[in-house]
Structures are given as structure tokens and as C-alpha cells.
N, C-alpha and C positions, 0 to 999 in steps of 0.2 A: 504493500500500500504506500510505504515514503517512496518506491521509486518513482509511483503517478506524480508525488508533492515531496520533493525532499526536505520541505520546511517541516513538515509533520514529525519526523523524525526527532528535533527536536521538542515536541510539544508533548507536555505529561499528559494527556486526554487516557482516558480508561472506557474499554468497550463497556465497560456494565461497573456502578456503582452506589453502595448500597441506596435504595431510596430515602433512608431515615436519616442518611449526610447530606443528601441532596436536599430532604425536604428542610433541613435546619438554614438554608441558607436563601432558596427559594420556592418558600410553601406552596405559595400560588403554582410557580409552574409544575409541579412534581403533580398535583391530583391533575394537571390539564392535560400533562402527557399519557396518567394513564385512562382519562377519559376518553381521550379520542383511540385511545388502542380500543378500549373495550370499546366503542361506536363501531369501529373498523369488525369486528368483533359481530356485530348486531346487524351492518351492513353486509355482512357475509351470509349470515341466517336470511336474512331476507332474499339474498340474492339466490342460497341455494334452493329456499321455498319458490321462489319466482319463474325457475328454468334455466337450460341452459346456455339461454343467451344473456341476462341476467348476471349471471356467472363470470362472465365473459364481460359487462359493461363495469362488473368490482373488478376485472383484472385490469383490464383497459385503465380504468382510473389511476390505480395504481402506477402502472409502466407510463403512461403520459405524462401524469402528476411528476415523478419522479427524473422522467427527462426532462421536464420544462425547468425543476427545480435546479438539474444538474447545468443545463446550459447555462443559465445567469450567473449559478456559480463560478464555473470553469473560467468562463471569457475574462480576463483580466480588466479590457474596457467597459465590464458589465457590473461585475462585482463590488455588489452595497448593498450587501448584509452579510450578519454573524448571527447564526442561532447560538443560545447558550448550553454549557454541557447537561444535557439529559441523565437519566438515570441507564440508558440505554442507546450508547453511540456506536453508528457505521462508523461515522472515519471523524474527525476532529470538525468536521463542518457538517456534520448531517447526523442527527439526532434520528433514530427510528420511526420516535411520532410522528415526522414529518411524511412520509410516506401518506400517514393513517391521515393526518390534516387533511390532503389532495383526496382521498379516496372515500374521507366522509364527505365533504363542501360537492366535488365534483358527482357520487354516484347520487348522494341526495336530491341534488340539483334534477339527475338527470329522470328519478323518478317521479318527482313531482312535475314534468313536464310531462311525462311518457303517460301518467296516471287521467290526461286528459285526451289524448286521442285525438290531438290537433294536428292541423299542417306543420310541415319539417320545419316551415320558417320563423313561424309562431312558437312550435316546440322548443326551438334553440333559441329563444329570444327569455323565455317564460326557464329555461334550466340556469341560461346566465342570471337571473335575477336571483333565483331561489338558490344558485351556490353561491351567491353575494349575500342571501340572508342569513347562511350562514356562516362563511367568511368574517363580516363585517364584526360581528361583537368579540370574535376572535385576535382579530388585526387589532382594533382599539385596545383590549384589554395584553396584549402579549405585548406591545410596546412601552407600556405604561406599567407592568411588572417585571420587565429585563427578562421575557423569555428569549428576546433578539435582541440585537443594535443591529440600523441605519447607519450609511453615510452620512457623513456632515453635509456634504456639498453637492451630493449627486443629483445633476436634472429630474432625470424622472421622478424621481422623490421629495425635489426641493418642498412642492406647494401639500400642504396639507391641515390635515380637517381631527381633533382631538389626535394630535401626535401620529396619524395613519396617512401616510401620503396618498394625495390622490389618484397618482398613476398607479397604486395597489389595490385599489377598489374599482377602477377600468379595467384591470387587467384580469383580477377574478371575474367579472361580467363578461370579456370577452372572450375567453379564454374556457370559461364554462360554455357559452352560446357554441365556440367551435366544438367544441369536443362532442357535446351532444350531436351537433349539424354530421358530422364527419364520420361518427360511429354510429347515430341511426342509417344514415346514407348506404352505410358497408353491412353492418352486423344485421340489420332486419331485411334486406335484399337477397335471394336465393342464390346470385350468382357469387356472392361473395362469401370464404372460406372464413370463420372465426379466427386464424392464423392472422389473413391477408386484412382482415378488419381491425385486429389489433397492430397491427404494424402500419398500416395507413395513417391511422389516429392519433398511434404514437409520433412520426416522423412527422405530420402535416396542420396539428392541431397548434402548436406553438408561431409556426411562420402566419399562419390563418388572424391567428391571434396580431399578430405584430400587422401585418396591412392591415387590419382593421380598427387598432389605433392609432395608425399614421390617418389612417379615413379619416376617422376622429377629429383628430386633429389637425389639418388639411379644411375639413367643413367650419371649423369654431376660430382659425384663422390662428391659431397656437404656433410655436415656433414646436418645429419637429423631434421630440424626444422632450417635450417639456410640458407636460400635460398640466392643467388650470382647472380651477371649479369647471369651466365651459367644456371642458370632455365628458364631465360625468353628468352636467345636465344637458347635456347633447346624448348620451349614451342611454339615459333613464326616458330622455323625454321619446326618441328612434323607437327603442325597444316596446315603450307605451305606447304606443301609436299604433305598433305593428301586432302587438296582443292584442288589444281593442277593436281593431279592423277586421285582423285576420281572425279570430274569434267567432266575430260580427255573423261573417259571410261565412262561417262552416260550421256545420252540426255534429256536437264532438261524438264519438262514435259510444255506442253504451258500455260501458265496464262493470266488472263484478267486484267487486269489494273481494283485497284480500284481507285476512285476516291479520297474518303477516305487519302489515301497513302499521299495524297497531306499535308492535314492538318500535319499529322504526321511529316511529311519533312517541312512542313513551321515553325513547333513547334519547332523539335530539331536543325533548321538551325539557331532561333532567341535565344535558349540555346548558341549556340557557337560563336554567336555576342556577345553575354553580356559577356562571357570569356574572348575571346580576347578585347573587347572595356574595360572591370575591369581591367584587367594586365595592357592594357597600361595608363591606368587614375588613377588608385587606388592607395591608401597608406598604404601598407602595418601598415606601422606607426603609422598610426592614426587609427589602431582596439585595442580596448581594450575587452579582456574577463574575464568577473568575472563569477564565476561560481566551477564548480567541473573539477580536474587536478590529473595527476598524485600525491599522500600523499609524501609532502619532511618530511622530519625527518635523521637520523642516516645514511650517507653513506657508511658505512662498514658492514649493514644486507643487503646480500643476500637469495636468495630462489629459487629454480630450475624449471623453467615453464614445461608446458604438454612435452614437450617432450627432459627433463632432462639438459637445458643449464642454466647456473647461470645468473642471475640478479640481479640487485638493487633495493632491494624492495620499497627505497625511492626516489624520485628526489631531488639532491643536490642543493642547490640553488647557492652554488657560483658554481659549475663545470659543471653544466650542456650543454650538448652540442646541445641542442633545439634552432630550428629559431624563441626564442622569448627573453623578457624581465621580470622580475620577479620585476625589481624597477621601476612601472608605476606611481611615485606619480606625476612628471609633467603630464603626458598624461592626467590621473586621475582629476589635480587640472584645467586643459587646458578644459576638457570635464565637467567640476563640477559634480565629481562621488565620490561617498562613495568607498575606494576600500579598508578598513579595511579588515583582514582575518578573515575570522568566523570559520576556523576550518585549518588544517594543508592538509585540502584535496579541500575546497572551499577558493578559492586566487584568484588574479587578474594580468593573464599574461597580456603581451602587446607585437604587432607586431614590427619587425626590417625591418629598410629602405631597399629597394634591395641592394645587394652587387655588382649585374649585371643585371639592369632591360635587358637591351636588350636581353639576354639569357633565360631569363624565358620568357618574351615578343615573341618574332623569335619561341620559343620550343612551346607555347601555340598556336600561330598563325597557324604554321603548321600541328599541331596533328587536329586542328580542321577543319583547310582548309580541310584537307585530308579524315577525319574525313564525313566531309559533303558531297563533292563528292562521297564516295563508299556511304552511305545512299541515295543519291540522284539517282545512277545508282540502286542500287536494289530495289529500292522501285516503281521508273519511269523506268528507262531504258530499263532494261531485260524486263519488262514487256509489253513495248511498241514494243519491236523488237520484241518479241512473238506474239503480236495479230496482229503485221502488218506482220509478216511471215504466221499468218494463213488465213490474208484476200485475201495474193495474191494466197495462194495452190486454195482456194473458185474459183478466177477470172478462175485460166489457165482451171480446169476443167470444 
């Protein structure tokens, strides 16, 4: 594995560590990793109750989620972010949950699209949404408890909305909308092999993704690779237009309630308790991450990312404008942690108190409340007004 990254080699990262040292230092993240295992977990029961195409849309998530993740990593001019050390790591930059993140936000998405029996266009418009409902309370709260660090300076990152950049919540909406578009296209069509479906999806869902936020932002007049409020109300306002229409004019085909569904909705309803019950209990304060961060060094070398806008190629320590702390030696001395630097890239940030719990608290509360009801109508609802509108066509004839 240091031959891929010979920087690794020096880096103390442990495949697996106990969770009850992990959880002494960042409480919050340790129950959210093994949340979304167990999800991934739930998502699997459903899949294999589902069929085995089903099956095949949890793998799919998986290997796609997984290369979309590892591209942005790899590219040098791409890379801006650091996940924090898990309780359970592949390599020093990829925690396992991370997999399970991609494979719940992405299959979820794609069954509450599917659960309607709409057109392909509509279908992939209605799965980006729904893997943004559940992305979203995830992204706000993981940045704000040091399960990651962002760039300081990086464009697509720069602009954003309770510490979650905005080109991360375009990027889940569009990136969910492909993946659906591109594996219903393949995996429900006869002529196409479950193999050739999943290797389609994998190789073509990421670039699908990226012209489509260049569209983006091309229509809202944004400078290229630097996405503004105006992408994501151009993305929300597109995507609504085209479920409301496209809806309008088709009659969704009748569905039978699975059973099934149920778990799935009692699993991500007990995801977005733990959200909102963490925001309002948790300390931001009291997470410490040691591990791998954006490299501080020299504030005055820039470098031009994938798509030509200047950055800092180092994080400044005294100017840095990240929702954390760089001098953890109380936290550190409070928690009895070694938080020595072992390298100018492996440090020990530390979280800052709310500045407005109630507004992140009230923002969390709502995306998820909201969040829960549209999962809860398409997975139950639609599907019960369906089979109770076909029982009575049965009676009157």
C-alpha cells in the first residue's frame, strides 16, 4: 500500500482501533460510522428482499461511490479533503464508513425514485434530490464535528452554507441524478449484462456528473469550477420543474407495497434522530482529530487546481479560516492524548464551541424532519394509495 503513496509509510494510521479510544476523543463520529455500517447493513436486507437487480443497484453504489471518492482523492489538483481516522481504516485517507456513506445516500436515493414508476428523467431528477436528503444533514453535521477537514482555499469549496460548501451539495444532487439515469438505462434493459451495467455506471456516472455542473454553471453565469448559491438554486429550481411536469403528464404505474420498505424507513428515520438529538447534545468542542489534514507550511505557494483557479497549497496556521483549532494542547492535556505533530500533514485539529447553536440546531432539525416525511410518503404512501386504488377498481367490477 506505501508503494501507491510512499508518504503513508510514514504515517502511524492503524487498520482497526479500539472504538472506546476513538470514541474518547471523537464521540460524535465513532456512533456515525457505525451507523451508517449498520444502514449499509439494512440497505442490503432490502436489496436482497427486492431481487436481483436490487442487488446489483447496493453493488453498483458501492463500486461508483467508491470511485468517485477515489478520483478526487488521487488527482493532486483535486484534492481538498481529509477524512478523520475511523475506528476502521482502508488506507490513511479512507475510512470504511465511507464506502457505507455512498451506498446508503446513493441506493436510498435511488429507491425512492424507483418506488414511483416514473419516467427515466423525472426518476433521476427525484433520486438526486432524495440522496441530497440524505447527504445534507450528514455534510453539515460531519464538518462541524471534525469527522473531515476542507481546504482552506479551494474553489469549489470556497462558497458555502453552515460550514458545507456549496459545490458538495450540487455535487450529491448531480451525481445521485447520474447514477440513477445511467444504471436504470443499463441494469433494467434486457440487453444489458448486470456485469456491463455495473461497469458503465461505475466508469460514466462521475464525468456525467462533472458536465453537468459545468451546465450548471455555464446557465447561472459562475466562473467555471467555482460554484455560488446560483448553482444550487438553478439545480433545485431545473430538477423542480422537471418532477412537476414530468409527473404532471405520466401516470405513475401501480406498485405493491413492500414490506421491506419499512425497515429501510425505520433505519434512515433512526439516522436523522441521532443528527438532530448530536446537534442539540454534542460539543462541538470536545472532538479532537489527530490524524492526516490539509500540509501547513509556506503561505505564499500557490498552484492552480483541475480547473485553473489559484490556491494555497498550504494551510496557514495563524490565518486560516477553518471551523476548527490548531492549538489543542488543553483539549489534548483534558483528554490525556499525545497530540505531538508527526509530520506537517499528520496534526491535531480541535473543534470550536457553536457560535449559534440554535441555527445549526433549527437548520438540522428541519432538513431532517423534512427529510423523513418525503422518505416516509415514497416508500409507504404512494405505494399504499396504489394498491388501495387497485383493490377498489377489483371490488366495483
Amino acid at each position: 500500500m506505501e508503494d501507491w503513496n510512499p508518504e503513508w509509510a510514514s504515517m502511524p494510521w492503524k487498520p482497526w482501533t479500539d472504538p472506546a479510544e476513538r470514541y474518547k476523543v471523537l464521540p460524535s463520529f465513532v456512533i456515525g460510522e457505525f451507523i451508517f455500517i449498520g444502514l449499509t447493513l439494512v440497505t442490503l436486507v432490502h436489496a436482497i428482499s427486492s431481487g436481483r437487480k436490487y442487488v446489483a443497484v447496493w453493488v453498483s453504489a458501492f463500486i461508483t461511490g467508491t470511485v468517485n471518492d477515489a478520483i478526487f482523492m488521487v488527482l493532486p489538483m483535486v484534492d481538498n479533503f481529509w477524512q478523520s481516522q475511523a475506528c476502521i481504516m482502508l488506507t490513511p485517507r479512507m475510512p470504511l464508513y465511507i464506502p457505507c456513506v455512498y451506498n446508503v445516500f446513493m441506493y436510498s436515493g435511488f429507491i425512492a425514485a424507483d418506488c414511483l414508476k416514473v419516467p427515466l428523467i423525472v426518476g433521476s431528477c427525484i433520486a438526486g434530490i432524495m440522496g441530497e436528503a440524505v447527504y445534507s444533514p450528514y455534510d453539515i453535521t460531519g464538518i462541524k464535528f471534525l469527522w473531515w477537514t476542507w481546504h482552506d482555499t479551494d474553489a469549489p469549496i470556497r462558497h458555502r452554507i453552515l460550514g458545507t460548501p456549496i459545490g458538495s451539495s450540487v455535487w450529491v444532487i448531480t451525481f445521485t441524478c447520474m447514477f440513477y439515469f445511467v444504471l436504470h438505462s443499463t441494469l433494467f434493459r434486457k440487453k444489458w449484462s448486470i456485469l456491463s451495467s455495473l461497469l458503465v455506471t461505475a466508469v460514466f456516472s462521475t464525468p456525467l456528473m462533472m458536465v453537468q455542473m459545468a451546465t450548471l454553471q455555464f446557465i447561472t453565469l459562475e466562473s467555471q469550477g467555482l460554484p455560488t448559491h446560483r448553482s444550487l438554486y438553478a439545480v433545485l429550481i431545473i430538477y423542480g420543474i422537471i418532477i412537476l411536469v414530468g409527473s404532471r403528464n405520466s401516470t405513475p404505474k401501480e406498485t405493491r407495497i413492500k414490506s421491506v420498505n419499512y425497515l429501510l424507513l425505520i433505519g434512515l428515520i433512526g439516522y436523522y434522530s441521532f443528527l438532530v438529538f448530536n446537534m442539540a447534545a454534542g460539543k462541538p468542542e470536545k472532538h479532537l482529530s489527530i490524524g492526516v489534514h490539509q500540509e501547513y507550511g509556506d503561505c505564499n505557494i500557490t498552484a492552480p487546481d483541475i480547473t485553473g483557479h489559484y490556491r494555497q497549497v498550504y494551510l496557514c496556521r495563524d490565518t486560516h479560516g477553518q471551523d476548527y483549532e490548531l492549538d489543542c494542547e488543553d483539549l489534548c492535556t483534558e483528554l490525556g492524548v499525545d497530540c505531538t505533530d508527526v509530520s506537517t500533514s499528520w496534526y491535531a485539529v480541535c473543534g470550536r464551541r457553536h457560535s449559534n447553536k440554535n441555527k445549526w440546531l433549527y437548520s438540522i432539525a428541519t432538513i431532517c424532519t423534512t427529510a423523513a416525511l418525503l422518505y416516509t410518503y415514497l416508500l409507504t404512501t404512494h405505494a399504499c394509495h396504489n394498491k388501495t386504488k387497485r383493490s377498489s377498481k377489483q371490488k366495483v367490477t
